[in-house]
Legacy VTK file of the C-alpha trace (Angstrom):
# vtk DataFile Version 3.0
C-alpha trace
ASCII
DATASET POLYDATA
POINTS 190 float
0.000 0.000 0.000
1.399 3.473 -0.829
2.071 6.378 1.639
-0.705 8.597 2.400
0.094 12.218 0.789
-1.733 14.765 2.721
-1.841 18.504 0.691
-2.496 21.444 2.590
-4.083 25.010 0.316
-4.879 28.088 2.007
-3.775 31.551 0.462
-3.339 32.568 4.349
0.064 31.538 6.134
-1.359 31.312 9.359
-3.675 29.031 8.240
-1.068 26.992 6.255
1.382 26.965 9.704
-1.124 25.905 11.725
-2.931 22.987 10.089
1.045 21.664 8.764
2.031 21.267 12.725
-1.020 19.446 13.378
-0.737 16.930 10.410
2.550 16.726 11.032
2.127 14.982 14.316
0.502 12.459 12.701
1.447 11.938 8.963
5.271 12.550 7.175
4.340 13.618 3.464
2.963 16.517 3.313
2.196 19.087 0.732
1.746 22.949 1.374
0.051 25.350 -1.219
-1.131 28.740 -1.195
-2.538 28.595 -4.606
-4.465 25.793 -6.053
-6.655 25.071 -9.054
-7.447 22.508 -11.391
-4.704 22.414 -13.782
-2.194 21.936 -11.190
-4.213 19.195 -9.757
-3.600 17.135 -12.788
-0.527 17.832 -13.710
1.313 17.436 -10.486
-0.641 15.493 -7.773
-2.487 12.932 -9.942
1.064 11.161 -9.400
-0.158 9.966 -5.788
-2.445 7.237 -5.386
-3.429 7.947 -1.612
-3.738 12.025 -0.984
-6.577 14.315 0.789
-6.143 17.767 0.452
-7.631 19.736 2.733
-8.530 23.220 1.503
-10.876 26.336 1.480
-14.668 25.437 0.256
-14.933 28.354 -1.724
-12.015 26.543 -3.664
-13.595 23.294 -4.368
-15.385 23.234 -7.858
-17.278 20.665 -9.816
-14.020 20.118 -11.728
-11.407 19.555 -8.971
-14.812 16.950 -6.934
-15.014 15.211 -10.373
-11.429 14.820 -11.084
-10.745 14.091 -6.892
-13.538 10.908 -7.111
-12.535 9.756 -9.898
-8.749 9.081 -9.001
-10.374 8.248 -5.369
-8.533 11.337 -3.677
-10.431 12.634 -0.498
-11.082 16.389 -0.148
-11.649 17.360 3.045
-12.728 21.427 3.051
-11.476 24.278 5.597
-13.832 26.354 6.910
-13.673 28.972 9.564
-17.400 29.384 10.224
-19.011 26.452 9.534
-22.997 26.185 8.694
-25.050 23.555 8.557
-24.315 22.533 4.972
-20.893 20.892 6.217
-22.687 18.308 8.460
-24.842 17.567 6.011
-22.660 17.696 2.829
-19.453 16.910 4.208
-18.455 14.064 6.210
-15.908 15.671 7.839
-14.776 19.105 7.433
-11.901 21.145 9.531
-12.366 24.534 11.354
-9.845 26.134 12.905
-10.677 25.157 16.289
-9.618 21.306 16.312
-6.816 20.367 17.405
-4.279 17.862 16.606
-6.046 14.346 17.362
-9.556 15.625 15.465
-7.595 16.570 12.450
-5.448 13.323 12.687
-9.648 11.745 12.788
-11.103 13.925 10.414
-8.550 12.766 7.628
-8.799 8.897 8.851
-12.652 9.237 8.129
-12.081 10.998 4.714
-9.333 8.687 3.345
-11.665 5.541 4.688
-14.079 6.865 2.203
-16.958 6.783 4.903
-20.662 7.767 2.992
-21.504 11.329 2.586
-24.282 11.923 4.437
-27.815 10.404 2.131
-29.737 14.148 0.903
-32.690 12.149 0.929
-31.841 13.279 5.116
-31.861 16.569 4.844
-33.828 17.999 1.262
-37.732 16.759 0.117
-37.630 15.148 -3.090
-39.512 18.190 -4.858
-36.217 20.267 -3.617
-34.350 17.884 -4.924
-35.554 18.030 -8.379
-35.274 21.915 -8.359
-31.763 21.117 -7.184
-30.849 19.503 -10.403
-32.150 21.814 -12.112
-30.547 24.754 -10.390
-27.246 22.695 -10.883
-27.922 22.392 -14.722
-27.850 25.976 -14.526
-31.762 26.616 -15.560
-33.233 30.205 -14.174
-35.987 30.028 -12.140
-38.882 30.654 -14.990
-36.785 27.505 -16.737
-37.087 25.396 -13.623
-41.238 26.109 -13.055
-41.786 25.509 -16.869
-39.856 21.967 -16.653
-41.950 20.815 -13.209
-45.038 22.885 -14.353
-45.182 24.760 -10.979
-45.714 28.920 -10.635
-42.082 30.657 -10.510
-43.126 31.514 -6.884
-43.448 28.141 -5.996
-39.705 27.277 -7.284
-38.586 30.448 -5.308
-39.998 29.075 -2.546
-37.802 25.837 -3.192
-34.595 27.554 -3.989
-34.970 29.744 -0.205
-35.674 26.095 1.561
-32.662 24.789 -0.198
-30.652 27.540 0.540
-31.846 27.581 4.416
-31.020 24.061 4.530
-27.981 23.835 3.139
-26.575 27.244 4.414
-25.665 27.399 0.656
-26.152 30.677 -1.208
-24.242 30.494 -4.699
-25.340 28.272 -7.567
-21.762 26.885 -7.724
-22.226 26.185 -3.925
-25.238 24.458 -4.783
-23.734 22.727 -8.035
-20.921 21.119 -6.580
-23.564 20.078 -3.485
-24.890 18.181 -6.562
-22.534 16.661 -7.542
-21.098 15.260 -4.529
-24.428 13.639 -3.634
-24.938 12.515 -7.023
-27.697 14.248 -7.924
-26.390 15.262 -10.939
-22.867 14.459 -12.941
-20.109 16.285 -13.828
-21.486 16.558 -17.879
-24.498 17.671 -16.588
-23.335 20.431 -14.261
-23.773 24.467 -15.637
-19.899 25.372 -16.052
LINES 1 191
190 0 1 2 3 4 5 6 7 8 9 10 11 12 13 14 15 16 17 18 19 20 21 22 23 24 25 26 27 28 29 30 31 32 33 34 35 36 37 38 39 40 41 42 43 44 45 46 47 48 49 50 51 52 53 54 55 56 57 58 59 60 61 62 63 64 65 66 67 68 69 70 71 72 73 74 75 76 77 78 79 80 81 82 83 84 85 86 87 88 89 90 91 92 93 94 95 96 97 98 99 100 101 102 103 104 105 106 107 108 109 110 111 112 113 114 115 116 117 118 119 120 121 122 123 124 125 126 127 128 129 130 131 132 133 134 135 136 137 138 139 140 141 142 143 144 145 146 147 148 149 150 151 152 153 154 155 156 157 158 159 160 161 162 163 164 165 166 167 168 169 170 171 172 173 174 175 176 177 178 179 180 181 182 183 184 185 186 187 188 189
């Protein structure tokens, strides 16, 4: 079995310093990266068959989630206020209040490829449906047209979603999609 490559992105040092001497406690290879995106991705970690990398959710797209499954990479994101959209998108996430040990148990859970948590939990199936469709990047009038519902109705949806999620931006939303596989990677509005 190979060695486990942990990679580390923030653009803030601190942040970077920090989360290096905890996962340093626990793991030898590490990476550390202030910039990421998805070009670098492939051409210089795709080289590891065991890696996580840990970085900001406003970094993760629908490109970087596709190209991270497929290769069976974990991505674990780093946020510093998290909503209730991590516990139910994420299995595990990383704030910077844990320490050492939940870090060191946060990435064990992500590399064991433990189930993201079933959306049937936490949207109704009708919110699901205008999910995928706010994913496929259809406006609202698109999205009542498709179900045959009034555009207030799918309004209504889309502020549900968004309160239960704690997600506000369609790319937010679209790569929520994607990791629950509600819709895939062809199908997602880029």
């Amino acid at each position: 079995m190979s060695a486990l490559f942990i990679c580390v992105v923030s653009p803030f040092e601190q942040v970077r310093l920090s989360l290096s001497s905890a996962i340093l406690k626990n793991y030898e290879n590490l990476l550390i990266l202030s910039d990421f995106d998805l070009s670098y991705y492939k051409k210089q970690l795709l080289q590891y068959e065991q890696l996580c990398i840990i970085l900001p959710i406003d970094i993760i797209t629908p490109s970087i989630t596709s190209t991270a499954k497929s290769h069976q990479h974990s991505i674990i994101p780093f946020l510093d206020n998290p909503k209730p959209i991590c516990k139910k998108t994420f299995e595990v996430f990383i704030t910077p209040r844990d320490n050492s040990a939940e870090i060191f148990n946060k990435i064990d859970a992500s590399v064991r490829k433990k189930k993201i948590n079933d959306v049937s939990e936490t949207l109704s199936e009708r919110e699901t449906e205008v999910l995928k469709y706010i994913a496929k990047g259809n406006s609202n009038k698109e999205i009542a047209a498709n179900m045959h519902l009034s555009p207030h109705t799918v309004m209504t949806h889309r502020k549900n979603i968004t309160n239960k999620l704690g997600i506000k931006s369609i790319s937010g939303l679209t790569v929520f999609a994607i990791l629950q596989n509600i819709i895939s990677m062809d199908e997602a509005a880029m």
